[in-house]
N, C-alpha and C positions, 0 to 999 in steps of 0.2 A: 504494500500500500504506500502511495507517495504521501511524504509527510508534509509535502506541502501543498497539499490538496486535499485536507482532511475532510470527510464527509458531514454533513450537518445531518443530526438526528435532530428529532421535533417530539418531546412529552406532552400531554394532552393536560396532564396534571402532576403536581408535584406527587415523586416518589423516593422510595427511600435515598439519603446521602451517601451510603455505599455505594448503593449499584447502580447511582449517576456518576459516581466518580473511576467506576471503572470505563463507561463511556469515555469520560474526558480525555480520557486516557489513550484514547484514539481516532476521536472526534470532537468536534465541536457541536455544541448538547444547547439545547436551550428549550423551557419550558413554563405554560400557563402556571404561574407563581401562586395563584390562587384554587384551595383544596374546595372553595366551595362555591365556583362556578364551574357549568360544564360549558366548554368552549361550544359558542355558534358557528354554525355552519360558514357562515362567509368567510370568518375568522379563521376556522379550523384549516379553508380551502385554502385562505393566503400565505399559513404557515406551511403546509403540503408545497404549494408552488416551490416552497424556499429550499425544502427539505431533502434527501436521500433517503430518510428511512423515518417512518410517521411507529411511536410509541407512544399506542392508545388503551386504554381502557375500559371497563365494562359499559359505560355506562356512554360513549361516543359512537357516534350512528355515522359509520364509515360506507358513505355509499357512492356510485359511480360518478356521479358529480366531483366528489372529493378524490376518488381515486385520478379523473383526468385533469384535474388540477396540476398536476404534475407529470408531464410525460416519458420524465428519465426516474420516477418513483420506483427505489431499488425493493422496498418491502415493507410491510405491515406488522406490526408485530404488535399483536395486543398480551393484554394480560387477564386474559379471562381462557376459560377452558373450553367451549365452542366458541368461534367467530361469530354468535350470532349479532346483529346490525353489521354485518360487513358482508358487500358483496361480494362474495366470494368468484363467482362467475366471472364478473369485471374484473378482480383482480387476475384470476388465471387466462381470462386471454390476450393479459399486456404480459404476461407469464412472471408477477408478480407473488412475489412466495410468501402467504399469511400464516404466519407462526402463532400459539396458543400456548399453555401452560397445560401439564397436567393438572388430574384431577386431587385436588391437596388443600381443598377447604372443609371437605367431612365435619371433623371435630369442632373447627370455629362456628360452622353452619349449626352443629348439632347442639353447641353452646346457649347462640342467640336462640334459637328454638324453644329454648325449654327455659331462657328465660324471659321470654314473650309471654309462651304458656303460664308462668309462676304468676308473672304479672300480672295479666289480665283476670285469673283467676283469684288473686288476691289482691285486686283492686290497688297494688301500689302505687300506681302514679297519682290517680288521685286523693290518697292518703301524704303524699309526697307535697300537690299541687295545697293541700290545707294547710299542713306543717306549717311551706312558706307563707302564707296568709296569717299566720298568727293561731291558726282555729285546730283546738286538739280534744274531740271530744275526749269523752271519760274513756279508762283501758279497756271496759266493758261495755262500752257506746253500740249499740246496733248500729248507726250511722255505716258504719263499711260494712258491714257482715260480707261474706263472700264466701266462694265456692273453696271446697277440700279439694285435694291435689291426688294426696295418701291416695292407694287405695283404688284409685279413680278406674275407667276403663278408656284407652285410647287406643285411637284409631287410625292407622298407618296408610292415607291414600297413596299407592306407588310406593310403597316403605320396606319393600325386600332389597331397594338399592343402599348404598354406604351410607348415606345421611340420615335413610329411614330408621335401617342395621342401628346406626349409632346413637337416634336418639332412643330409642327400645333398650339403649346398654343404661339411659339415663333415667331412662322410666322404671326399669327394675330396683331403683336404688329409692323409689318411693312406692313400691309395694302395688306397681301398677298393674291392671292386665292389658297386654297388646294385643290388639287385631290388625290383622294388613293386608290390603290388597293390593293386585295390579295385573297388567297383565300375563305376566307369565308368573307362577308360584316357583316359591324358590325350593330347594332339594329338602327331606325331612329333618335331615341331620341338621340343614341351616336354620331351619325354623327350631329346634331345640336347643342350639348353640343359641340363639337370638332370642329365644323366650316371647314367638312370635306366633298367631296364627290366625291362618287363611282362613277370610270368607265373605261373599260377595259384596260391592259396592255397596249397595242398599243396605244389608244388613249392619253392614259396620256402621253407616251414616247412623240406624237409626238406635244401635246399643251403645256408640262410644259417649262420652262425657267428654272427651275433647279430640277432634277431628285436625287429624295433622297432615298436610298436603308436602309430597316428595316428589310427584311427576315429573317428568320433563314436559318441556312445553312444546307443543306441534299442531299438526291439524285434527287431530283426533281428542286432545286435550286444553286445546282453547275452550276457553268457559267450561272446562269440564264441571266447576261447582256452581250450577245457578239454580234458580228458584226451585225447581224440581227437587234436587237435592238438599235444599238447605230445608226445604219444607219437609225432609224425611229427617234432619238431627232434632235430638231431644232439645225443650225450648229453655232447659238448665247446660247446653253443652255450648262447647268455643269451638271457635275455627283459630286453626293455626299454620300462618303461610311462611313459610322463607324460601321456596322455591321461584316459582315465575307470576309476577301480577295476572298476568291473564288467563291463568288457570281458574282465576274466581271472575266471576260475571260482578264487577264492584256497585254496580247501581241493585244489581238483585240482592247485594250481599246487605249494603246499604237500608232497604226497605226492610229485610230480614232483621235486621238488627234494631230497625225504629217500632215493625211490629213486635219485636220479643218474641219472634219465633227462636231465634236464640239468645241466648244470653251475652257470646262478648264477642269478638276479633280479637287475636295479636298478629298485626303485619309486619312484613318487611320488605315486600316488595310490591310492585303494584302496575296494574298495565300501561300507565301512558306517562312513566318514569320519566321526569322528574315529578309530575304532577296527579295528585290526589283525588279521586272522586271529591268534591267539598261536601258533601252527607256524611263523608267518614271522620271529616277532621272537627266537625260538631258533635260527635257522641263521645261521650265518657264510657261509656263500656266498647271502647276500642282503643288498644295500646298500636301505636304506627311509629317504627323506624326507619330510617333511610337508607335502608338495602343495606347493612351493616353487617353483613353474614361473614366477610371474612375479613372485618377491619380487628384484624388482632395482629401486632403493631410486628411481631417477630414473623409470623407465617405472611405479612404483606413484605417483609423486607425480602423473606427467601426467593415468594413467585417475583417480582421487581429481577431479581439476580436472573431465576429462569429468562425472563424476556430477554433480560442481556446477553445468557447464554448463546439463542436465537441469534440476536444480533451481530455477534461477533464470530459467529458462525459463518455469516452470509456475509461479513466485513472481509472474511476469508477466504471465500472463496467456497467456500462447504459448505454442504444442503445441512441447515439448522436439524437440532435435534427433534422438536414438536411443531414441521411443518403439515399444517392442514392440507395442503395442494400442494402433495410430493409432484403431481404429474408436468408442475413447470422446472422439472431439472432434469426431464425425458428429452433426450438428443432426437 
């Protein structure tokens, strides 16, 4: 590589100081300095224009516009484990090679999950939101009463996968029973190792006390949870997302939850990211955070290193390790 013609790489958002400094170290790096905007489209295209290699993020809608923004754009490299918002099409037939990370948020994901579920079940943020207002009923105040956890029975939508697996490992440590569906059952032995078991959609909707969604998101599972559904959970049980917003129908979710056909939401993600149904963001029996499934500060440094792995792979001359589209390094 000539050193005096170092390539410009282009961050979308700040990420860890290590493994921007390994960049530096062979390009010239430069990146939206601010963690809580997500760069606009015109913005994003202009930085593209400038760049060699665009390092983006979950949550940046990389699409064919953006991609011919740049017509010597040497590659993409996000930091999420499907390319999903990237054209992936457009990028392979300028034969642009879109790189991904494994899959390595499990346990951070399985984390937020079950404390979304704690939450909402035990009413903490608005026991929280009182606190600061000065207002502390008495320690045996009905004012909060809320739902037991202990004991409970939940319910694994698509939860024979690793995130489902894991939080089943966190539900056994509160004396839970799991149910899980999906589409393919998992081997006997896994459903024993996991303290897990099989049985159909409906039934699980309507015996769990808290309904935990793990699908992948596609066409067969867009809106997979709307009125139909939510109309079969019990009207004491939650819904609990950290999977893909649009797996829940949010305007159905929304009404379900104004009529008390159930009891609470804990979100984390949500279909038309950044932006929130506004029915959800006026109920108190709904805890919402902002996709925060793997903001744990050591597993974001490590995937940050992967992308770079990527990148200096492809600085090199060599088909990166986690390329989505091996078939642009086919002679």
């Amino acid at each position: 590589m000539n050193a005096l013609a170092k390539p410009r790489i282009y961050i979308t958002q700040p990420v860890a100081r290590s493994a921007i400094a390994r960049l530096r170290a062979v390009a010239d790096v430069e990146w939206n300095p601010d963690p809580l905007t997500i760069i606009d489209k015109v913005s994003l295209c202009h930085e593209v224009a400038k760049s060699d290699i665009l390092f983006c993020l979950l949550h940046d809608r990389i699409d064919k516009d953006v991609i011919a923004a740049n017509p010597k754009l040497r590659a993409i490299a996000s930091m999420k484990i499907t390319p999903s918002d990237i054209d992936v099409n457009a990028a392979t037939a300028r034969r642009i090679p879109v790189t991904v990370i494994p899959a390595m948020v499990t346990e951070a994901t399985a984390d937020i999950h079950f404390a979304l579920l704690l939450a909402v079940a035990r009413r903490v943020v608005e026991g929280d939101r009182l606190v600061r207002k000065g207002v502390f009923p008495g320690s045996q105040s009905s004012y909060l009463e809320s739902a037991m956890v202990s004991g409970k029975t939940l319910g694994l939508v698509g939860g024979g996968g690793r995130i489902g697996r894991a939080v089943a490992r966190r539900a056994r440590g509160f004396g839970m029973k799991c149910l899980y569906w999906g589409p393919r059952r998992r081997p006997e032995a896994d459903e024993i190792e996991s303290g897990i078991t099989y049985v159909g959609l409906d039934e699980l909707l309507s015996q769990s006390d808290f309904v935990s969604l793990h699908t992948p998101l596609n066409e067969e599972t867009y809106h997979q949870i709307g009125a139909r559904e939510l109309s079969l959970m019990k009207p004491t049980a939650f819904l609990i997302n950290t999977a893909r917003g649009a797996i829940v129908d949010e305007p159905a979710l929304a009404a379900a939850l104004a009529d008390h056909k159930i009891a609470g939401a804990g979100l984390d993600v949500f279909e038309n990211e950044p932006h929130v149904t506004p029915a959800l963001l006026t109920m108190t029996n709904t805890v919402l955070t902002p996709h925060l499934g793997s903001a744990v500060a050591e597993l974001r440094e490590t995937m940050a290193h992967v992308v770079v792995d990527n990148i200096l792979a492809i600085l090199e001359g060599r088909a990166p390790p986690n390329c989505w589209n091996p078939e642009v390094y086919n002679k």
